[in-house]
C-alpha positions in Angstrom: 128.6 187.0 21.0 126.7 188.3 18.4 123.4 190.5 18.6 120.9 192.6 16.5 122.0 195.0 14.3 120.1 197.5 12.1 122.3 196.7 9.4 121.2 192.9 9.0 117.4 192.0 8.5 115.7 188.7 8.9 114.4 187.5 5.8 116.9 187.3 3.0 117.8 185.7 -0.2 121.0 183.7 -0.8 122.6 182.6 -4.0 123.5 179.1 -1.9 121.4 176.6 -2.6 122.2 174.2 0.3 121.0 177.3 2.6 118.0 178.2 0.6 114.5 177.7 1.5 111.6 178.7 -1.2 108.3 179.6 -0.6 106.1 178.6 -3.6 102.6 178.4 -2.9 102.4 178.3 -7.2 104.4 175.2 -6.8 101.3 173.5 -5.1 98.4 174.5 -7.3 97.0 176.9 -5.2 96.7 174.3 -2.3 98.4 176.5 0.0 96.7 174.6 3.3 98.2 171.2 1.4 101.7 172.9 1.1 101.7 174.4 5.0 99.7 170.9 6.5 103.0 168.9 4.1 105.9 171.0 6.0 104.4 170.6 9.2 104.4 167.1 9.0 107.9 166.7 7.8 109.2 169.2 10.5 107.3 167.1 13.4 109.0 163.8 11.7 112.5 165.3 12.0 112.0 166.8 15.3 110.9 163.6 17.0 114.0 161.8 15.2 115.9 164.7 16.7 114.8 163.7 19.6 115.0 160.2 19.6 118.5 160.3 18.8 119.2 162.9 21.4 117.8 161.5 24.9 118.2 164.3 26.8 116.5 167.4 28.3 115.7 168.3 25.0 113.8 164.9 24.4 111.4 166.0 27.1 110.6 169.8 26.2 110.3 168.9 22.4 106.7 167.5 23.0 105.4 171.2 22.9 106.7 171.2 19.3 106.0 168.3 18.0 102.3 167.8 18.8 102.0 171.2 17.6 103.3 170.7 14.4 101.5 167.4 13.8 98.0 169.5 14.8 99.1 171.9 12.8 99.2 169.0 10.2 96.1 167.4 10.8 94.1 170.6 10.9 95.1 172.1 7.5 95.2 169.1 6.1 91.5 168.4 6.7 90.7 171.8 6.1 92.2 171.7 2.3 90.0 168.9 2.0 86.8 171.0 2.9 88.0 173.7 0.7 88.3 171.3 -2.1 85.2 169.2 -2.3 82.6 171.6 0.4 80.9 174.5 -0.6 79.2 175.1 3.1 83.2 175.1 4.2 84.0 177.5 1.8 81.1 180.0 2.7 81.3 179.4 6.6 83.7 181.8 8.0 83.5 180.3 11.6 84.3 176.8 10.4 86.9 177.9 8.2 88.9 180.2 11.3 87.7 178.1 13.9 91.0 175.5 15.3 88.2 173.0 16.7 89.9 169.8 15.1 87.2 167.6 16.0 84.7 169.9 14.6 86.5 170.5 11.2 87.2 166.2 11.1 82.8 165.3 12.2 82.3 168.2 8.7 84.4 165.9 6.9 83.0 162.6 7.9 79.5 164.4 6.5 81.2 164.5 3.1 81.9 161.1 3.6 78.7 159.5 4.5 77.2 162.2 1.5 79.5 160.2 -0.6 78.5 157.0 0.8 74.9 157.2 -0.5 76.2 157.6 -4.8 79.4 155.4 -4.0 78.6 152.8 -1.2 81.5 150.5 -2.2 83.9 153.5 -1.8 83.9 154.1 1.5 81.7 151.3 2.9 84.1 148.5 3.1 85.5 147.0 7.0 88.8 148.1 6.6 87.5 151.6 5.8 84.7 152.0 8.3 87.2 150.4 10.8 89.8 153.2 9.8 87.5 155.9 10.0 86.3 154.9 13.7 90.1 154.7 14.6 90.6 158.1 12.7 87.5 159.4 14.9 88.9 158.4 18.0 92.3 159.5 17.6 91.0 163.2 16.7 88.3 163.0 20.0 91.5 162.6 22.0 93.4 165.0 20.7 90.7 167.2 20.8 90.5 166.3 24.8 93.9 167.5 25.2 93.9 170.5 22.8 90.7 171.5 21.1 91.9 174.9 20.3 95.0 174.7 19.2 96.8 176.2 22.2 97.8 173.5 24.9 101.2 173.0 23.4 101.7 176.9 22.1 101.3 178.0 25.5 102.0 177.4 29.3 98.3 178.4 30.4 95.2 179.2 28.9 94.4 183.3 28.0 93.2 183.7 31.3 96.6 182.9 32.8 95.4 181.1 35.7 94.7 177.6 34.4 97.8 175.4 33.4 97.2 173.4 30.1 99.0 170.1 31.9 99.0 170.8 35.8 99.2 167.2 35.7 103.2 165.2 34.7 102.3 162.7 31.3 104.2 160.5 29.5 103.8 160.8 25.7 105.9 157.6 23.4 107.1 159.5 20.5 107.6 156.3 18.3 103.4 155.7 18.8 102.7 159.1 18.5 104.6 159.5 15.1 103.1 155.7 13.6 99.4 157.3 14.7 100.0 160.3 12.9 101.5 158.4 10.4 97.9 156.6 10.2 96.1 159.7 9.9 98.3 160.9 7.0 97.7 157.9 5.4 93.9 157.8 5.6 93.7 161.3 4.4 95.3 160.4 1.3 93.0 157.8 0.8 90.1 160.1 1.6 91.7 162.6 -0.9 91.9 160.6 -3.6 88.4 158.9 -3.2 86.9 161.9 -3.0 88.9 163.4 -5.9 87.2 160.5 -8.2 83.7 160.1 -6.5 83.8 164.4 -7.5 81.6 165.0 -10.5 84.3 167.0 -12.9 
């Protein structure tokens, strides 16, 4: 069995390739909360394949993981977009630390309707407003379950008396991962409509 030793150290380089992992926030423009919101994503995606595949004991404890990572997606993801195209996001240091998902998505959506007003055929069609509603309800209930971030990082809330889920629920992974899926998609779309409604 092997243990800790003062000799060896955590985080080191490696001249194999197939074992290498590179951290290149260059890479990515300077869209570090793009590059961090991306790997989340993708790590969620494997895990819930992982799991899929596995149907065991670990099928049932990887939930804590992979809503995590996909919040963790969701949240940096729409923050990037604040950075990117709001200046009150950029100057509001609450916003910008606070983990309210539902919060960060309605500052968003005022961008949106902003845009609305200069590009109504942007983001005024049915298919759009329809996605947006969906996209707004999705977030309100993840926000119901885990408005701060911490329901599936911890057991109980800081307090230590108050389970997050005192309650047994069933979560599908396949509808969990397509509504993310959804979400991802409809962030691009915001991105790049915003990206050319933007006056450069």
């Amino acid at each position: 069995m092997n243990l800790p030793s003062e000799e060896n150290s955590i985080f080191v380089s490696s001249n194999k390739e197939n074992q290498s992992a590179v951290i290149s926030s260059p890479f990515f423009n300077g869209r570090k909360y793009f590059e961090y919101s991306a790997a989340y994503k993708e790590a969620g995606d494997r895990l819930v394949s992982a799991a899929l595949e596995d149907q065991s004991l670990f099928m049932a404890i990887s939930i804590y993981p992979i809503v995590f990572l996909y919040r963790q997606f969701i949240e940096l993801y729409i923050k990037d977009l604040l950075l990117k195209h709001s200046t009150n996001f950029i100057n509001d240091k609450s916003l910008r630390r606070s983990h309210d998902i539902y919060n960060l998505w309605k500052s968003l959506l005022e961008i949106i309707k902003q845009k609305r007003l200069s590009y109504p055929n942007v983001f005024t069609t049915d298919n759009v407003i329809n996605a947006l509603i969906g996209a707004d309800a999705y977030l309100a209930e993840l926000s119901i379950v885990d408005r701060e971030s911490m329901a599936f990082r911890y057991p109980d809330d800081k307090t230590h008396k108050k389970d997050y889920f005192p309650n047994e629920i069933t979560i599908d992974l396949c509808n969990l991962k397509e509504r993310i899926n959804e979400l991802a998609n409809l962030f691009v779309f915001i991105e790049k409509r915003l990206d050319e409604t933007d006056p450069k």
